[in-house]
N, C-alpha and C positions, 0 to 999 in steps of 0.2 A: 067439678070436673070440667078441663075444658072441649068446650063443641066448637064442630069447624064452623066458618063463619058463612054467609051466605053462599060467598063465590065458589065455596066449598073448599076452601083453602085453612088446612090445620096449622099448630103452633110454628110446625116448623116452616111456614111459610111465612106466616107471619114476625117469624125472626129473619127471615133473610131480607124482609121489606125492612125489618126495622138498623139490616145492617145497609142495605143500599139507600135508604134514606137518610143514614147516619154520614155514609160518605156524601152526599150532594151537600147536607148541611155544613160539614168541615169545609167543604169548599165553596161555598157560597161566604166563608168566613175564613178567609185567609189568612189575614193579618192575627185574630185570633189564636189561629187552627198552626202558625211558623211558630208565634212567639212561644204557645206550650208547649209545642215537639221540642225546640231548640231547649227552652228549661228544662224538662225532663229529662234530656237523652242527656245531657252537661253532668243532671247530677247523678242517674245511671249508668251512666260513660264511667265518670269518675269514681263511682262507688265500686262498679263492678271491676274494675281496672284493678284499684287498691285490695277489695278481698281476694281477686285470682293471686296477686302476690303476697297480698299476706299465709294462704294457704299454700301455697308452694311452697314460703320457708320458711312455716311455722306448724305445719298439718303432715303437709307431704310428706310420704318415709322417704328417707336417703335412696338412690338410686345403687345398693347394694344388698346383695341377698340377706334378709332377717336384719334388717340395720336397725331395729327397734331393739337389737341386744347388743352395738357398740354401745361404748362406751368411749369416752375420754378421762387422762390422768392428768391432774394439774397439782402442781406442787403450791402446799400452803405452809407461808413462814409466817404462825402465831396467830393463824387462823387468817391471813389476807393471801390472796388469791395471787399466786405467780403462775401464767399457765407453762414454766418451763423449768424441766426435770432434768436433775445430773444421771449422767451413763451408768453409773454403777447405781445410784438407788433402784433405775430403773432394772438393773439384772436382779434385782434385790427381789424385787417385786414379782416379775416374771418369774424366778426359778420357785418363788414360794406362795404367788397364790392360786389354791385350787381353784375359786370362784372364774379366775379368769385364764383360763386352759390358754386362751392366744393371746400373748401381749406386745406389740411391737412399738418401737420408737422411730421417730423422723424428723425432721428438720424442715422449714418452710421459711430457710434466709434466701430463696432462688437467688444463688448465689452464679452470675453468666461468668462462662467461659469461654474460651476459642477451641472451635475444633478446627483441627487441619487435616489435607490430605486430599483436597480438591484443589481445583482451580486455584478459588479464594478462600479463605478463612470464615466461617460460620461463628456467629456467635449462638450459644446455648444456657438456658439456665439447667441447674443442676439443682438436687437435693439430697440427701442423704435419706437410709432407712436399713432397718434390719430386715434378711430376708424375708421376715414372717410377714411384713405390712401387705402383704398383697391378699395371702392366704387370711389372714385377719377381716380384711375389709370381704373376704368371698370372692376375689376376681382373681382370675389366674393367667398367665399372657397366651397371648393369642398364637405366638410362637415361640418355639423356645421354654427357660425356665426362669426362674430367678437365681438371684446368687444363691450359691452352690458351695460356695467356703465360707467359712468359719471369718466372718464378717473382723471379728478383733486379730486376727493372725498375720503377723506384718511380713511374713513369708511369700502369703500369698498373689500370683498374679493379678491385677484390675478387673473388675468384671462389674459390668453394668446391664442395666436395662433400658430402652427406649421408649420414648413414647409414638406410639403407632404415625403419631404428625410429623415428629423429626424423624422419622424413619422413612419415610417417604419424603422428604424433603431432600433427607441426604443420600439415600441410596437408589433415590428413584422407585421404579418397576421392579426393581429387583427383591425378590423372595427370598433368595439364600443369602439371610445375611448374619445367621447364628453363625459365630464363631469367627466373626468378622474382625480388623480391628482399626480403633478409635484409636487419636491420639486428642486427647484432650488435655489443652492447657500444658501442652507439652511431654506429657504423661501419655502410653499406651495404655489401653484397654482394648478386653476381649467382650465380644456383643455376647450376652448369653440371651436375653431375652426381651420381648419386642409386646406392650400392653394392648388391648384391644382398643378397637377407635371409639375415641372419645371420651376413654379413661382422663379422670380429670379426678385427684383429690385436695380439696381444699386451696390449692394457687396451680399457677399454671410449671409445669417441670418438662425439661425435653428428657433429662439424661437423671436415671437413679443412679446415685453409689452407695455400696456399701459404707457404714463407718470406717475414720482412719483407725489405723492400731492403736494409738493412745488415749481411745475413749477407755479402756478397762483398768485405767493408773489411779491406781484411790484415792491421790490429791483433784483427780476430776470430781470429785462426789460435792467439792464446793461449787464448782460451776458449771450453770444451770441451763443448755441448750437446746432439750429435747422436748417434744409433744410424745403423749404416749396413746394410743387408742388402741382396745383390747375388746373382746366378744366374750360375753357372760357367756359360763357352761350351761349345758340343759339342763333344767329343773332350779337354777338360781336366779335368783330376783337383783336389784341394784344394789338396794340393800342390805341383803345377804354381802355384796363382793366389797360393799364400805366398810362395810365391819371387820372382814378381816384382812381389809389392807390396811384400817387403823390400825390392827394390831401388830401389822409391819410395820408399819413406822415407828410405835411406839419402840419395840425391838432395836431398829435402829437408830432411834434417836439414846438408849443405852449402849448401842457396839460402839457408836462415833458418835459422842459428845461433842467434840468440837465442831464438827462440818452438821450434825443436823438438830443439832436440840433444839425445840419447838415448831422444828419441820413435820410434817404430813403430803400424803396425797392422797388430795380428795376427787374422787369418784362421782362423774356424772354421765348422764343420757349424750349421748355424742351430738345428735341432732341443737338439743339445747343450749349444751358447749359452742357450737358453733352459730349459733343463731344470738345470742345473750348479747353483743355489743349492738345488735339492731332492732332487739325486740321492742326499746323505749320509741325510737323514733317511729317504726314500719306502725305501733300502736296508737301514737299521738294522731301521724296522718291520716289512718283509717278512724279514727274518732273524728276528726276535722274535714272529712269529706261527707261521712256521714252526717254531719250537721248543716254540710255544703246540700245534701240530697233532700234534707227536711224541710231546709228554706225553699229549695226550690220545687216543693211538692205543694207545699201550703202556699206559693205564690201560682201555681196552678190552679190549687182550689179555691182561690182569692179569685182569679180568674173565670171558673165555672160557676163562681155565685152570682157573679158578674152576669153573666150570660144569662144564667139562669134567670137574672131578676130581667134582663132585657127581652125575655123571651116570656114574658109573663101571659100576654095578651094569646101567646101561639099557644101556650099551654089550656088558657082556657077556653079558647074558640075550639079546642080538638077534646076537650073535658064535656062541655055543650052539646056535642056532635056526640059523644057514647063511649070516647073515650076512659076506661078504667085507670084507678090511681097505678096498678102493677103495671098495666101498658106503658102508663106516659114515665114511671120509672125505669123498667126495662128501657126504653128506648133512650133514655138519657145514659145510662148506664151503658149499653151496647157504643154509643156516642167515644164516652170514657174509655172502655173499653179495647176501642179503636188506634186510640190517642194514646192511649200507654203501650199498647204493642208497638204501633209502629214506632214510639219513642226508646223502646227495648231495644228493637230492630238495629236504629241509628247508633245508641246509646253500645250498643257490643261492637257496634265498629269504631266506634270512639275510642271505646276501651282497648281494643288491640294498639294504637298508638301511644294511649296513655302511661297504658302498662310499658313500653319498651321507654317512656320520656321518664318514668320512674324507675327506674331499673338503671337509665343510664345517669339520672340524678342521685340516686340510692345503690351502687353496684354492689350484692353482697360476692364479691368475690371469693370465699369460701363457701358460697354454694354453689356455685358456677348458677347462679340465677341469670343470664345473659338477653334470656328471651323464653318466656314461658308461655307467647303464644297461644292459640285456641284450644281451651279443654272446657273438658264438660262442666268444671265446676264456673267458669266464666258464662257459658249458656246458662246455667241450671241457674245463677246468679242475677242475672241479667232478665232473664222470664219473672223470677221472682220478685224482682224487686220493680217491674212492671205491673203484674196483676198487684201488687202490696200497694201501687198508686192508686190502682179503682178502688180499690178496697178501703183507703183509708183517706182518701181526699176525694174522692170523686161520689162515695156515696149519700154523703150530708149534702151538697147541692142538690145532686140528683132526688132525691124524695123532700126537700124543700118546693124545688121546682112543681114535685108533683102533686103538692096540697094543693092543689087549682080549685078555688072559689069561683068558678062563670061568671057568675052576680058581681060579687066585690071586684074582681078582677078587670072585665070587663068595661065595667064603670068607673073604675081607674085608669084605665088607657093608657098612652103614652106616659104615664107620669112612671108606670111598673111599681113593684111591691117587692121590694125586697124582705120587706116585714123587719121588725126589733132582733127578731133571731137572727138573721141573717148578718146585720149589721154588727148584731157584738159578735159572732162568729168569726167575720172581716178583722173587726178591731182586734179582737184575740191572735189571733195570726200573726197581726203585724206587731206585737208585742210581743208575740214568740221569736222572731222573725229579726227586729231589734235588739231579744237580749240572746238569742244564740251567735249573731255576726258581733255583736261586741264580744263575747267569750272567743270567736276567732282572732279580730283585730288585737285584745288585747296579749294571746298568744304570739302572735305574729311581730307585734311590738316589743315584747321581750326578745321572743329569738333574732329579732335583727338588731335590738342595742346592744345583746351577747354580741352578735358577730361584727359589728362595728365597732366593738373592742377588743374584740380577738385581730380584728383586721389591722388594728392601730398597735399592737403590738410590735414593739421594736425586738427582733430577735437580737441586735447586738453585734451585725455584722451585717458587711456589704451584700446587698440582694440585685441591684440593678445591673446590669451589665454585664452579669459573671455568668459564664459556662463549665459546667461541671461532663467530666466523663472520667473514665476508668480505664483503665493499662494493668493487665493481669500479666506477669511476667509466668512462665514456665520454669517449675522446678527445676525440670531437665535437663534445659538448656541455659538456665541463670543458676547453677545451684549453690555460687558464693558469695557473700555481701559484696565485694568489690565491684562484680559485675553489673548487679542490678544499682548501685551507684553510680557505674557508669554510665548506663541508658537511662535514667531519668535524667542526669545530670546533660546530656548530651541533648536528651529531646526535647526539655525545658532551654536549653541555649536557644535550639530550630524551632519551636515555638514561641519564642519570644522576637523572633526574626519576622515573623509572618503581619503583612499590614492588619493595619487595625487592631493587634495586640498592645493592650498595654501592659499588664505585668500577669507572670506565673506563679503559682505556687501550689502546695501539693500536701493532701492529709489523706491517711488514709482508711478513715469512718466521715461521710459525709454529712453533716450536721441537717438534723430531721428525718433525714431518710436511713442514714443506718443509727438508730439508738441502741445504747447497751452497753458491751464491751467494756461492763462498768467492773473493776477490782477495789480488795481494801488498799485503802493506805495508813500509816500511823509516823508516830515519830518515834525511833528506836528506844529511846528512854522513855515511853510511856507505852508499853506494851501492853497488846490486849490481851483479855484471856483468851478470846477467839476472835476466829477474822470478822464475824460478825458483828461485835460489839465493836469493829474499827470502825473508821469513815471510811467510805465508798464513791469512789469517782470514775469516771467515764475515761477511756484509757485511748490516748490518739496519738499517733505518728505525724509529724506534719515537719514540711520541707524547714527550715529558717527563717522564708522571708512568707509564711504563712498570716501571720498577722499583720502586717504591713497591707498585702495584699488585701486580706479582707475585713480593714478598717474594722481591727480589734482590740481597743487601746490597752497597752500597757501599764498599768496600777503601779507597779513596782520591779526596778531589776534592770534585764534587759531580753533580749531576743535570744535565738539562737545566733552564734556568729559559725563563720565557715570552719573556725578552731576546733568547736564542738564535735571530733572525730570518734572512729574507734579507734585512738589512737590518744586520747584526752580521758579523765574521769568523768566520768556520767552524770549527767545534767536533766533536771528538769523544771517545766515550768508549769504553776499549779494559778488556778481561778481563786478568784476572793474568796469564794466560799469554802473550798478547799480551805486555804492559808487559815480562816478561818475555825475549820474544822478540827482541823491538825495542829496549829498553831494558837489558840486564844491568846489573845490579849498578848501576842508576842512578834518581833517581826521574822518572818521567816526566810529571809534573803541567807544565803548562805547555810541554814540551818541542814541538816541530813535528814532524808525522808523513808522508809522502808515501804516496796510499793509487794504486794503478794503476787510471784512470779512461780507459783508452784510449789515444791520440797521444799525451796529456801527463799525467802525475801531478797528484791535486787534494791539496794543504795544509790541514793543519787542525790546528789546537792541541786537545793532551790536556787535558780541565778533568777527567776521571775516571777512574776504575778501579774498575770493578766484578767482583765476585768470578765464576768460571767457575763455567759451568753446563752439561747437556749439551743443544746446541743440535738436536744431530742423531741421535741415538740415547744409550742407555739402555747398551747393551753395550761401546761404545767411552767412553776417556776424553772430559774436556771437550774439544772442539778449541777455538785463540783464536778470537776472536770482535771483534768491534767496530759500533761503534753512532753512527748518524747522528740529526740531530735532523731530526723530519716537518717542522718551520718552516721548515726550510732544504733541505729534499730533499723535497717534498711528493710522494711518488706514487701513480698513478692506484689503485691495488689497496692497501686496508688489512685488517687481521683484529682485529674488536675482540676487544678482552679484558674480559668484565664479568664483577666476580666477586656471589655473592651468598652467604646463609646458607643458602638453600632449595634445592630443585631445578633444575639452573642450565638444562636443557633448557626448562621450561619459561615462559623467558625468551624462548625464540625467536619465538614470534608478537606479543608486544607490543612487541619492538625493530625486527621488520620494518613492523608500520604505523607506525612512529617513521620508518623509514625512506621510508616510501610519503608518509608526508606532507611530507617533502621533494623527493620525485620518485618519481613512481608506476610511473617506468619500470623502476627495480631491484627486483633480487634480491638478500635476504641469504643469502648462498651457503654450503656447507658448514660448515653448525650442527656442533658439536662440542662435549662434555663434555673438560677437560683430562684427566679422571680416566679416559676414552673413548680419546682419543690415545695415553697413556701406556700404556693397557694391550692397546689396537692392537697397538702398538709390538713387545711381545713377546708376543705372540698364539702365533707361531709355536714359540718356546722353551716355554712354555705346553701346548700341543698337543702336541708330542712327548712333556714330560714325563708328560702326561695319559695319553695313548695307552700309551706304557711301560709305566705304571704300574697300568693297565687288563691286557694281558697277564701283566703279572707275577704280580699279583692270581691271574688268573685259574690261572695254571701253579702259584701256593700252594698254591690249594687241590686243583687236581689231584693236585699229589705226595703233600699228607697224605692225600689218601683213597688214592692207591695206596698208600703207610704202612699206614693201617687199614687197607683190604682185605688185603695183602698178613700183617698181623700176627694177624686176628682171622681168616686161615685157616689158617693154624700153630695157633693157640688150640683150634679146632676141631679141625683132625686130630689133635693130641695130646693133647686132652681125657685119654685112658687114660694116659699118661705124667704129665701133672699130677694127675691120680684118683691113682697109685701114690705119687710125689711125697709126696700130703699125707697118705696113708692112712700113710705111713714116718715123719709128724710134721714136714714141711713147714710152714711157716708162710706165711701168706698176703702177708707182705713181701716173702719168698724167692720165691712165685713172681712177685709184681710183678715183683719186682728180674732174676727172669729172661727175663720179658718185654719189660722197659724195655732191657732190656741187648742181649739180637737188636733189638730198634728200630732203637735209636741209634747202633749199630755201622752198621747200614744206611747209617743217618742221616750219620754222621760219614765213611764212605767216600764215599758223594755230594757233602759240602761241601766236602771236600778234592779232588776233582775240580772242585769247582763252582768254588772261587775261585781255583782254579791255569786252568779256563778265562775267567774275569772280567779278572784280571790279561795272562791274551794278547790277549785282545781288548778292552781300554781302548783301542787307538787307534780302533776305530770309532768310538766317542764321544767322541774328544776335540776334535774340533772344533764339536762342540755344547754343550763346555761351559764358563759363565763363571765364572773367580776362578774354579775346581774342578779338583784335579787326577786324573786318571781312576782313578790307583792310593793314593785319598784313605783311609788307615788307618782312621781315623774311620765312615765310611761301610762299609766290609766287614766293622770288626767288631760296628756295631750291627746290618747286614745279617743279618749268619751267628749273633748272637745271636738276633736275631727268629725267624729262622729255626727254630731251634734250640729255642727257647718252644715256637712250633707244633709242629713237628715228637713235641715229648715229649708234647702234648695229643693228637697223632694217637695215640698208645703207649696211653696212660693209659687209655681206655674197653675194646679187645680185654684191657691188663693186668686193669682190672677183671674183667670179665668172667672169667678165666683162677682170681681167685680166689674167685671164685663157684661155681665147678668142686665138684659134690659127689662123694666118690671112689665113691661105691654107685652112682647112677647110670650114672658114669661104666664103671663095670665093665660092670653089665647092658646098657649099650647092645652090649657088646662081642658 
């Protein structure tokens, strides 16, 4: 039981002495009492940073009512994952399964337009959806309704929705704006309704449209442009609604043989669908920060043993005096205690910067993750993982410390007692310590010789100097080929006029950023049974002097010339792989190509062959590719390509009043640097490597300092063992060499743990890495060399020191 103490002061007095003695002692020990705060709060900061966003878009439910019952459809061809669905399978779907009472379709190509009718011209991105996506996801607008017609009826007037942002943007203060109208991209539209703020699904959209009428033409059932997300009924499970949309599929992979045999759509949790391309990375980091948090917990209590042994003599002089073992624990502990709260404290305001430096390294832009900000699971995180530091490194010091022997203690003195436990405890650590920062280093090494090879990737066309933007012509008022021949041809003259231009040209899918747009092709005397079993290429519009411009050498043939009209036979020009596809082993200059244009295949003679390039990403080979001339395919949406010697951004305002002077109602739409695109592109592979590499960093230098700390307190306690040493005619090599040698023994136990753990856990990283293979010899042993450098430089200052050691001194202190 405990009794008050004389002064007549009970426990709870005696803890508040031992919390105000605990702060005088942090501060009497500064330099101790920075370096732990600063470690801890680093790897609390960062820990707690990484779980608030791992739990936000990976725990959190969707920001829609009951969103634990969306779902998403994604079309699989033979069992591999395409997540995009033809129009008609999807009505397919929707009129026949019970499981899923709401099923709607949409598009996420934010495809900008020009609005007019103001001052100046707005640009807007758009998206497409069937009316039900709103009522599906549980939101309903804030004014007004949704489309109201019969979404496939080509009778029907325009009708859109806004989003609460561009509705204020564009209409101002003004309320009454149902029934309003848009002209968009030339095109009228009637405003029916207006989303609530903040509405945001999956990419950002100002303006919804209905689909055009010819999504319901059963040659669309081959091509694939839809996402589908639908709300299980009450009382069905997920797996209830996969079953029996397998068994529409199966259905219609018997009505239409040709367009879907060994098609399906398979059925997932919506949340996961959209989280699945981030879940390997947001996983790797928070494993790697995690390890970042352990090194620097155990380099704390590397620390407090430290202390601990230095404070041997205070322990026992207050042991002598009446102090009990559970006092002089508590009091160490309350000490800890201290020190991990306020490093909590630090450590959650760290994290709120961390979290937004990740978020903007990591954007998942389908979750609208932009900023997730203070919540409770970041507190409730951040406390926890506070007390989990007393708890798990700060208690083995703590009751070390408080074995206090008076007698032995005392009569050791200044020499302190760390004791043999304490010591392999220390040792332990930093062989923890060594082989968890090689398991980061050697991750880190991988993903950045991946991205050093992703980065030396030649896409195959010119990136320096070129600016890309967009010219959307209006149906309305372009609505015959001649015309929109005439305005590109007219603005490309006026743009080629402009200083610092040097040449024009013009495609219209801009290579990486729009991929797809891929059709079959075949040679008419080798017919497929379906478009399936044909070759597939990537299907592009581009001016004549397109490859010239962007130094794309020609293999075979020739160019477009200005002949190439609609007024000439139809010409095209196909990539090596193509030629090869459709052609083996044969030359295909001249030959006739059949490309899939709907009801009936369109003909065209090959005059070329141009060499592959990558049209759609950087990580994947070139896919084939093929190339229509704009004379003879004019369409309404081009992306010019002007290269220059200067700063190609700068370009952008002098080509749009080029452009205003021919019609004041456009916008030149998403200005781009190629050099911008390309490095877009793998932004993400980029960021990971960065990130890694930032941890790893950070867990180097932890370990070498537990190194030093751990070596340069052996130096000191045995100060009298090296004093004897050299007083015996030790040489100051010898005791380097004995100092070097407990290091790296350390050292070398840790790295042999380290890269026997690297090597298990290469599969975490091997699907973020390109051309690299996870268990890359190369990489481990310049790793565990590097490593190893360090490591001897952490040795070398306590070895100095060691033979600095004067043995007279070294006596008298005794």
């Amino acid at each position: 039981m405990n009794q008050p103490n004389q002064s007549g002061r009970g426990p709870g007095s005696d803890f508040s002495s031992d919390v105000r003695f605990a702060f005088r002692t942090l501060r009497r020990s500064p330099g101790f009492t920075v370096v732990a705060l600063l470690t801890l709060a680093l790897g609390i900061g960062g820990t707690t940073a990484m779980f608030s966003v791992l739990d936000s878009a990976l725990l959190n439910p969707l920001p829609y009512p009951q969103s634990d019952r969306l779902v998403m459809g994604r079309t699989t061809f033979d069992g591999r994952v395409n997540p995009w669905t033809a129009f008609p399978d999807y009505m397919d779907v929707r009129d026949q399964a019970e499981t899923l009472p709401s099923l709607a379709a949409f598009t996420i190509f934010s495809s900008p337009v020009t609005v007019t009718g103001s001052d100046e011209p707005v640009e807007a991105i758009t998206n497409s959806a069937t009316p039900n996506l709103f009522a599906t996801l549980g939101v309903h607008p804030a004014r007004g309704g949704t489309f109201t017609i019969d979404e496939l009826s080509p009778d029907s007037p325009a009708q859109v929705v806004l989003s609460h942002e561009f509705c204020q943007r564009w209409f101002g203060e003004d309320r009454d704006v149902i029934g309003k109208t848009l002209v968009i991209g030339g095109n009228a539209a009637t405003v029916v309704g207006v989303l609530p703020a903040g509405f945001r699904f999956m990419t950002d959209t100002d303006i919804w449209l209905p689909p055009w009428p010819g999504n319901s033409d059963p040659i669309t059932r081959r091509y694939h442009n839809w996402l589908l997300v639908g709300r299980l009924a009450e009382g069905t499970d997920l797996d209830a609604a996969r079953t029996e949309v397998d068994l529409i599929s199966l259905r219609l992979q018997d009505a239409y043989p040709d367009s879907n045999r060994g098609k399906a759509i398979q059925v997932d949790d919506l949340q996961n669908a959209m989280v699945e391309g981030y879940r390997q990375s947001l996983l790797l980091l928070m494993g790697a920060i995690v390890l970042v948090l352990l090194i620097a917990c155990s380099n704390v209590a590397s620390l407090l043993m430290a202390r601990a042994s230095a404070r041997t003599s205070e322990m026992a002089i207050r042991s002598s005096l009446g102090a009990g073992r559970f006092r002089l624990t508590r009091q160490l502990l309350v000490e800890c205690g201290i020190l991990a709260l306020a490093a909590g404290g630090l450590g959650i305001a760290l994290a709120l910067w961390l979290q937004e430096l990740i978020l903007g390294l990591i954007p998942m832009e389908f979750l609208d993750l932009r900023g997730v900000g203070m919540s409770p699971t970041m507190l409730g995180t951040g406390l926890v993982l506070s007390l989990a530091t007393v708890l798990l490194f700060g208690t083995f010091p703590s009751l070390a410390a408080a074995r206090a022997n008076p007698a032995q203690d005392l009569k050791e003195g200044a020499r302190g007692s760390g004791g043999r436990g304490g010591a392999r405890f220390r040792s332990t650590l930093v062989v923890f310590q060594v082989a968890v920062s090689l398991v980061l280093l050697m991750g880190s090494g991988l993903l950045l010789k991946s991205f050093a090879k992703l980065r030396s990737v030649d896409p195959g066309y010119r990136v320096e100097g070129v600016l890309t933007a967009a010219v959307s012509l209006p149906a309305q008022r372009y609505p015959e080929p001649p015309q929109r021949l005439q305005f590109f041809q007219e603005l490309r003259e006026s743009v080629e006029g402009l200083p610092g231009v040097q040449e024009v040209g013009m495609i219209n899918r801009l290579p990486i950023v729009h991929s797809g747009g891929n059709v079959a092709i075949w040679a008419p005397e080798r017919p497929p049974a379906d478009n399936r079993a044909a070759p597939w290429a990537d299907r592009r519009v581009i001016s004549a002097d397109y490859f010239e411009v962007m130094d794309i050498p020609m293999v075979a043939g020739r160019a477009f010339q200005s002949s190439d009209d609609a007024g000439s036979p139809p010409v095209i020009i196909i990539s090596r792989s193509t030629a090869e596809a459709v052609f083996p082993d044969e030359n295909p200059l001249g030959r006739t190509v059949a490309v899939d244009e709907g009801s009936e295949p369109g003909y065209y003679e090959v005059v070329g062959v141009v060499e592959d390039h990558r049209n759609s990403s950087l990580q994947r080979d070139a896919r084939p590719a093929m190339f229509f001339s704009y004379a003879q395919q004019p369409a309404q949406t081009m992306r010019l390509i002007v290269t220059t010697a200067g700063n190609p951004m700068a370009l952008f305002r002098p080509i749009q009043e080029r452009v205003w002077e021919q019609d004041r109602e456009l916008v030149l739409s998403a200005p781009h640097s190629m050099e911008e695109v390309v490095s877009t592109s793998i932004g993400a592979d980029r960021a990971i490597a960065a990130v890694l590499a930032v941890f790893a960093a950070v867990a180097l230098g932890l370990a070498a300092m537990g190194l030093y700390g751990v070596l340069a307190y052996l130096v000191r306690r045995q100060s009298r063992e090296i004093g004897i040493r050299m007083a015996l005619g030790a040489t100051g090599g010898r005791i380097l060499r004995l100092v070097l040698t407990r290091g790296m023994a350390l050292v070398m136990g840790g790295a042999v743990l380290g890269i026997a753990g690297a090597l298990g856990g290469a599969r975490f990283v091997e699907g973020l890495l390109f051309q690299t293979d996870p268990r890359d010899p190369a990489t481990y042993g310049i790793v565990t060399l590097f490593f190893l450098l360090v490591a001897l430089g952490a040795c070398l200052l306590p070895g100095w020191r060691a033979v600095q050691v004067d043995p007279v001194e070294a006596f008298r202190s005794e």
